[in-house]
LUMTIVO-242175 format. One record per residue (C-alpha): residue in one letter; x, y, z. Coordinates in steps of 0.2 Angstrom, whole numbers, padded with zeros to 4 digits, always signed. Example, Ala and Ser with C-alpha at 12.3 -4.5 7.8 and 13.67 -1.06 7.14 Angstrom:
2
a+0062-0022+0039/s+0068-0005+0036/
This chain:
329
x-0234+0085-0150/x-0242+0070-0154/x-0257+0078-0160/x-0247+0087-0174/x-0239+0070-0176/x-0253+0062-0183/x-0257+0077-0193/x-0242+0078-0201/x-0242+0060-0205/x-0261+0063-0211/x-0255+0074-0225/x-0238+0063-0230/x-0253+0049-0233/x-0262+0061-0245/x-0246+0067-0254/x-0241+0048-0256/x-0258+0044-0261/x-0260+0056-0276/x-0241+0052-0281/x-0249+0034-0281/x-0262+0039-0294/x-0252+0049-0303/x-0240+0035-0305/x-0239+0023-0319/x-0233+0018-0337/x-0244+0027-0345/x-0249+0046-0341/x-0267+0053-0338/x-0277+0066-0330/x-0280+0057-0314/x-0293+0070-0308/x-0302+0070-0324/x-0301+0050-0326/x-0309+0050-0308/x-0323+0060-0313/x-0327+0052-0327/x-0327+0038-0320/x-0339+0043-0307/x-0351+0046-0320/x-0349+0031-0328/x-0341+0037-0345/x-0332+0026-0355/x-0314+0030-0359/x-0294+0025-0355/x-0294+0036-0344/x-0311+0034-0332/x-0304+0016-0334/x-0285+0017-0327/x-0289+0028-0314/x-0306+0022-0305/x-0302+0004-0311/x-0282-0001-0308/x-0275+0016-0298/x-0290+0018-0285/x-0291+0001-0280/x-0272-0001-0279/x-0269+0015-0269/x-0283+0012-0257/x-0277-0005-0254/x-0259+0000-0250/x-0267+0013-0237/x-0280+0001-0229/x-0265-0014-0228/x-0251-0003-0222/x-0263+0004-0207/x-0269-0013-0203/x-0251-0021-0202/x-0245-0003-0192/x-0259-0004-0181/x-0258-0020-0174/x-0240-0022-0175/x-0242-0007-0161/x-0255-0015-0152/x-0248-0031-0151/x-0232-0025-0145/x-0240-0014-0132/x-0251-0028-0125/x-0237-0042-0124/x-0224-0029-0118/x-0211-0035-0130/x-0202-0021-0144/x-0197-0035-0154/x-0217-0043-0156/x-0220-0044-0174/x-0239-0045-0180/x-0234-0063-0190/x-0229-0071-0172/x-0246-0076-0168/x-0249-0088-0182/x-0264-0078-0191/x-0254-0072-0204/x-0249-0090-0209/x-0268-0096-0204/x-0275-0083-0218/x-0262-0088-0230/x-0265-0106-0227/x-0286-0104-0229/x-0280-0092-0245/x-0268-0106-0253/x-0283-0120-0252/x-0294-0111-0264/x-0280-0114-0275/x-0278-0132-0270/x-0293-0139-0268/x-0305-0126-0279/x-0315-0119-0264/x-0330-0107-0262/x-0330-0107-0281/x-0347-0095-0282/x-0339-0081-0276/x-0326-0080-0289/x-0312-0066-0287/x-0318-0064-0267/x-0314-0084-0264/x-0297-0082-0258/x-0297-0067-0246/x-0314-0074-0238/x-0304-0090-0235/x-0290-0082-0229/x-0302-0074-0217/x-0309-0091-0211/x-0291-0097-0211/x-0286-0082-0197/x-0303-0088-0188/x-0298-0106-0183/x-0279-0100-0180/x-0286-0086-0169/x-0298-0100-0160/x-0282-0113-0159/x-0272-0097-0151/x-0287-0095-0137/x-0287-0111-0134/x-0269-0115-0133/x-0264-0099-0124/x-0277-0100-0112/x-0278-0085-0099/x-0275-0069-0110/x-0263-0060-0095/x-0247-0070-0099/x-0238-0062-0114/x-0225-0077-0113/x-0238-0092-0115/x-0247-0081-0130/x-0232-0079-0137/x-0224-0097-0135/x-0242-0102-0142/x-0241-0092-0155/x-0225-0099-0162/x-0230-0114-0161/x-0247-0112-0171/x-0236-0103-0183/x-0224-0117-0184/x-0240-0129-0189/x-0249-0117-0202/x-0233-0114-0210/x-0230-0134-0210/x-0248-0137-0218/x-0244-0123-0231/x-0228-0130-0237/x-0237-0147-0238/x-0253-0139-0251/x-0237-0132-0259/x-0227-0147-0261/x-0245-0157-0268/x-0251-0143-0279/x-0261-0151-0292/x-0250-0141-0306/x-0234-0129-0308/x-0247-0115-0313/x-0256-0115-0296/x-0241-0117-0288/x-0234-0103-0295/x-0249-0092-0293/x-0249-0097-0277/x-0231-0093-0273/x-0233-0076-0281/x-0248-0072-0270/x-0237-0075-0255/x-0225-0064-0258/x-0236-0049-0258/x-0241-0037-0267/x-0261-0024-0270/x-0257-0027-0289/x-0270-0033-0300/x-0285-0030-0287/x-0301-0022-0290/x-0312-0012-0282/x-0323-0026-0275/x-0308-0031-0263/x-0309-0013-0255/x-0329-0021-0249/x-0323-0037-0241/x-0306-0027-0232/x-0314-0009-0226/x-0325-0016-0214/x-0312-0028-0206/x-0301-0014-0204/x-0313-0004-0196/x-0321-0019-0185/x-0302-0024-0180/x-0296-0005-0177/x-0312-0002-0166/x-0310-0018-0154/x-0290-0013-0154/x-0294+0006-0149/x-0309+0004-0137/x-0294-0003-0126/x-0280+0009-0130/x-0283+0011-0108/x-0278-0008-0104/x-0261-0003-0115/x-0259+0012-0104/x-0260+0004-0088/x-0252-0013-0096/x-0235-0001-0099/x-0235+0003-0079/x-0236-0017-0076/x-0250-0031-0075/x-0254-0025-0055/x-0257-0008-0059/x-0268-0011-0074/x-0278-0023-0062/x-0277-0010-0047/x-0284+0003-0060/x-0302-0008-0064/x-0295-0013-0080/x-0300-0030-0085/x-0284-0037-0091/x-0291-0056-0098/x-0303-0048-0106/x-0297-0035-0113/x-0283-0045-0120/x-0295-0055-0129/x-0303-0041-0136/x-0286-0034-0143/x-0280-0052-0150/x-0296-0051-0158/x-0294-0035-0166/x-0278-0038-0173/x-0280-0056-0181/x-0296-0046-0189/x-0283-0034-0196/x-0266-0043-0200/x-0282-0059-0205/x-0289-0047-0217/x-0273-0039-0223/x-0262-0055-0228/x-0281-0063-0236/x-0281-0048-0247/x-0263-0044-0250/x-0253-0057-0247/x-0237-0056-0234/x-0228-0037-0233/x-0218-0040-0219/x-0210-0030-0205/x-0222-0016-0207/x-0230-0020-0188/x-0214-0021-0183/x-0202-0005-0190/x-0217+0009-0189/x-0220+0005-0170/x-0202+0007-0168/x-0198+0023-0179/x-0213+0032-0171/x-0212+0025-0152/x-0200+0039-0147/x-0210+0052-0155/x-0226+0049-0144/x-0220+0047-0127/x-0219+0030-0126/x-0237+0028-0123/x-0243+0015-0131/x-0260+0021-0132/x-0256+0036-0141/x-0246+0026-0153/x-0261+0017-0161/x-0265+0029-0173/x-0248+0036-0180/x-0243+0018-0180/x-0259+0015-0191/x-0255+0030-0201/x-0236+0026-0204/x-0241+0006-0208/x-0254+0016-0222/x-0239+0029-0227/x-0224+0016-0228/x-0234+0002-0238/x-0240+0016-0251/x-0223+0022-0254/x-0216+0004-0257/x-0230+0002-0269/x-0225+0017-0278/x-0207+0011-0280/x-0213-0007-0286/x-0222+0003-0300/x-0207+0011-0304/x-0193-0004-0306/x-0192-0010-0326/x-0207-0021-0332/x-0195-0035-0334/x-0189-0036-0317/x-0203-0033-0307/x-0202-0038-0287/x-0218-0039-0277/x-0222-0028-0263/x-0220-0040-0248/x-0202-0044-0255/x-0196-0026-0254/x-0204-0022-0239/x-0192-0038-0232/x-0179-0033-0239/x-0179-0014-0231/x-0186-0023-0212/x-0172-0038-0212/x-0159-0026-0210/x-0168-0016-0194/x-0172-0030-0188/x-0155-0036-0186/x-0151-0019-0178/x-0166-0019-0164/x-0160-0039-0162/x-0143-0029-0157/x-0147-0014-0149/x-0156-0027-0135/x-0141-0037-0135/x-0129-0022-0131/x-0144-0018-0116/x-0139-0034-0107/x-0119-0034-0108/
């Protein structure tokens, strides 16, 4: 079952990828546009599609399976449904490092790539300030309480470069960035976000065992050889590399790590080793069709990707917050 699972969520992702080239204001051949750009010919079409649709589709896919896949993993590791990949502070951390190329003109040399390569270092020292702060990797309550409270400061510091932005222009840029969105990004984005994804997946599923034996309790998982500390180390790791990775490229699209888990747990088992790669796969689907429904809103009232994305998660949400209210009645 779960095997035709993730094939059948394989092809939706195709499907919603070409809808996502074939969408757009102004209609071209996508598959001719795509060739000719591959050869280097000069035209409108070559230029649309390798240029603006490529990038954009291929971010929507990379972004949504980052968010799906660690939004899985985390909540399999800390054994809590409601776990949200924003609670352990990267998130805000790469939108922090992100925001101080805005604020004080950082890593000016590497022009476009400055911001998502600070939003990278930002996840770095909020993943090093969780470590630290957490301690021992085995206790899902001390993670997560350190978590929120790394949150809490990076969200304090970011208000802060907001509230002293050194004009209304970068402030605004700044605060339209944050809401989210894969708009208006080339293909040198795809270099600096592919090989996080796949470092971050990698570390998250070489310990899709721990999540096994983690789901049967801490004592099994250590009766079963597994090296729980470390392990968990390893999977923080891998997820602030992803959500780190994400938010530095895309800015914040909410609630996919939480709502795809959710929608697909029941449909694997609840195993949550076999829910890494569905989860992956939904995140990719989910984002790509949100981006597809941006593009086709009016010109003049345009709302960016990680405002809709809230919008459609708030409202589950609310329900899973109820649904484990009516569990302890």
């Amino acid at each position: 079952m779960v095997r035709g699972l993730n094939w059948l969520l394989g092809l939706m992702v195709l499907v919603a990828a070409a809808v996502s080239m074939d969408s757009g204001r102004i209609e071209i051949e996508v598959i001719n546009g795509l060739w000719q750009w591959l050869r280097s010919i000069d035209s409108s079409a070559a230029l649309i599609s390798g240029e603006i649709r490529l990038p954009r589709t291929l971010l929507a896919l990379l972004v949504g399976a980052a968010m799906g896949l660690a939004g899985a993993a985390l909540q399999g590791f800390l054994r809590n449904p409601l776990v949200d990949p924003s609670l352990i502070g990267v998130s805000q951390g790469a939108a922090l490092g992100a925001a101080g190329v805005f604020y004080f003109n950082l890593l000016p040399a590497l022009g476009i790539l400055a911001m998502p390569l600070a939003g990278l270092i930002g996840a770095a020292l909020i993943l090093l300030a969780l470590i630290a702060l957490s301690g021992s990797m085995a206790r899902p309550a001390i993670i997560i309480m350190a978590g929120l409270a790394i949150s809490a400061l990076a969200s304090a510091l970011l208000a802060v470069v907001l509230n002293f932005a050194p004009n209304p222009y970068a402030m605004q840029e700044l605060v339209f960035w944050l809401l989210g969105s894969v708009a208006n990004r080339g293909i040198d984005y795809l270099y600096l976000l592919l090989p996080a994804v796949i470092l971050g997946g990698l570390l998250v599923w070489h310990q899709r065992r721990l999540l096994l034996g983690l789901s049967l309790g801490e004592q099994v998982a250590d009766s079963l050889g597994l090296q729980v500390v470390r392990g968990g180390r390893f999977i923080i790791l891998g997820c602030a590399i992803l959500i780190g990775s994400a938010v530095s490229i895309a800015g914040n699209v909410g609630f996919v790590g939480l709502v795809v888990p959710h929608l697909l747990r029941p449909l694997v088992g609840y195993r949550p080793d076999r829910l890494l790669l569905p989860s992956a796969l939904g995140g990719a689907l989910v984002v790509c069709v949100a981006d597809i429904l941006v593009r086709s809103l009016p010109p003049e009232h345009e709302l960016k990707l990680g405002v809709l994305t809230a919008l459609a998660g708030t409202p589950f949400f609310i329900w899973l917050v109820w649904k484990e209210r009516q569990r302890w009645i």
